[in-house]
C-alpha positions as CSV (number, residue, x, y, z in Angstrom):
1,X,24.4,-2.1,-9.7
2,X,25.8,1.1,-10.5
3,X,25.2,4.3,-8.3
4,X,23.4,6.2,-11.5
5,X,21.2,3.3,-11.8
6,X,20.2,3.5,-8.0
7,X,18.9,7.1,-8.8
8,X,15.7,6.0,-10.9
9,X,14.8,4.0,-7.7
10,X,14.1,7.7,-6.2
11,X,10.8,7.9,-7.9
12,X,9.8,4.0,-7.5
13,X,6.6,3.7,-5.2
14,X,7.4,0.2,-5.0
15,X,11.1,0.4,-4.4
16,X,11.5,-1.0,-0.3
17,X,13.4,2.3,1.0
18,X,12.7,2.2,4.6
19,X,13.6,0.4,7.6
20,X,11.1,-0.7,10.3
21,X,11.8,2.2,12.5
22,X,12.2,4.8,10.1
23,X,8.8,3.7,9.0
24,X,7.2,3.6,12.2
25,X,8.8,7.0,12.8
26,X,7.3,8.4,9.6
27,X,3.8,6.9,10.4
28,X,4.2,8.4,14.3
29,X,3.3,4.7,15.2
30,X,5.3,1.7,17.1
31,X,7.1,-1.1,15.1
32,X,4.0,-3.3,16.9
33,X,1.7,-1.5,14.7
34,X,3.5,-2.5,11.4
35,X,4.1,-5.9,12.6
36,X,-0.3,-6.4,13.5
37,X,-0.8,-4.8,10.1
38,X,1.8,-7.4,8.1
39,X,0.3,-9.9,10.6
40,X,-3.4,-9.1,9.1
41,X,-2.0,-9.5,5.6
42,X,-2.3,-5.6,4.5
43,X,1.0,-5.0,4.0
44,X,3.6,-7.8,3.1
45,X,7.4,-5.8,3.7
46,X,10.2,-6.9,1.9
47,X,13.0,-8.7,3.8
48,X,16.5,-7.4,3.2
49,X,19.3,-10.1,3.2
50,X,19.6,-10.0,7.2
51,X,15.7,-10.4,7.5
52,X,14.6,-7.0,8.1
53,X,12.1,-5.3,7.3
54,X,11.7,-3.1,4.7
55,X,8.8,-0.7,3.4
56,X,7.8,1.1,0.2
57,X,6.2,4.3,0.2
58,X,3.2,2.4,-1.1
59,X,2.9,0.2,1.9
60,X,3.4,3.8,3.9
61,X,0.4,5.0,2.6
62,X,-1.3,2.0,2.7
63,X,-0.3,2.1,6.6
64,X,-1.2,5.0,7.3
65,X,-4.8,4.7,6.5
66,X,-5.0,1.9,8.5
67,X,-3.6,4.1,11.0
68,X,-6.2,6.7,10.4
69,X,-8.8,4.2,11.0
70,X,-7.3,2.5,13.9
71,X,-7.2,6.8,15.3
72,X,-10.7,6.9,14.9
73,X,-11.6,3.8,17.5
74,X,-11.6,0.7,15.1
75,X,-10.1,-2.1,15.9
76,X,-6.4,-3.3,14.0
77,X,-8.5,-6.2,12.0
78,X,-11.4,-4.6,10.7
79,X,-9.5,-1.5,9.9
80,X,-7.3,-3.6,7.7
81,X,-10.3,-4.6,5.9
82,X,-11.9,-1.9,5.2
83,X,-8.6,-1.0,3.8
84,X,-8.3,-3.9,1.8
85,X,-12.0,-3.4,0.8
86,X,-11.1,0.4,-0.1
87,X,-8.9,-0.9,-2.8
88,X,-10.7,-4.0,-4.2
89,X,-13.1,-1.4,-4.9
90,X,-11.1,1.7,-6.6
91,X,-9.8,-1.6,-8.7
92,X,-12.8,-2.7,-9.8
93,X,-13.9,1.2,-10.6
94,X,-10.5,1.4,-12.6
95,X,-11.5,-2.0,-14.8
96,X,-15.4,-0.7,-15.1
97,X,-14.1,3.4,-16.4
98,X,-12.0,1.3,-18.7
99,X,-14.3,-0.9,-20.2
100,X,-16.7,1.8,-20.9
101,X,-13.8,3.4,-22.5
102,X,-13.1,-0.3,-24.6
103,X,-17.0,-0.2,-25.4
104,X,-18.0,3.2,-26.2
105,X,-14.7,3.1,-28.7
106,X,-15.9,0.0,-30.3
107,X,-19.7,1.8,-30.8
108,X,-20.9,-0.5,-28.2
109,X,-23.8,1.2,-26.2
110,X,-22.7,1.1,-22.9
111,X,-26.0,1.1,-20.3
């Protein structure tokens, strides 16, 4: 890959920028933390090609709410949950705004 084409990576939520530590670091949390939250399936990091991990900004976020959560006195599992939960929900919102959208264009009443 060219070095110009490593520059449009700068803006990808996605893109897995971020080491373990740095992550942790970022979050003001331990490496344990990231590993019990990959362990409950919230986050999935990237392995680079020495099998580290690595984290988006996304995940970050992601973590951090958990994190928030986890702050306020609930435990690691349930807090991933809720966070999984959280977005199953703003995902099915998102899919319901648009088919109102889909309907009320079509001249469907829409209840």
């Amino acid at each position: 890959m060219a070095a110009d084409d490593s520059y449009g990576r700068l803006d990808d939520d996605t893109y897995p920028a971020y080491t373990m530590g740095r992550a942790a670091d970022m979050l003001g949390t331990t490496q344990g933390f990231l590993r019990a939250i990959g362990d409950a399936r919230l986050i999935t990091p990237l392995r680079s090609a020495g099998g580290h991990r690595r984290y988006s900004r996304h995940q970050l976020r992601i973590a951090a709410r958990a994190r928030e959560l986890v702050d306020r006195g609930i435990p690691i599992e349930a807090a991933c949950r809720i966070v999984i939960l959280e977005d199953q929900l703003e995902e099915a919102q998102r899919s319901n705004a648009e088919f109102r959208r889909t309907a009320e264009a079509a001249g469907s009443p829409v209840a």
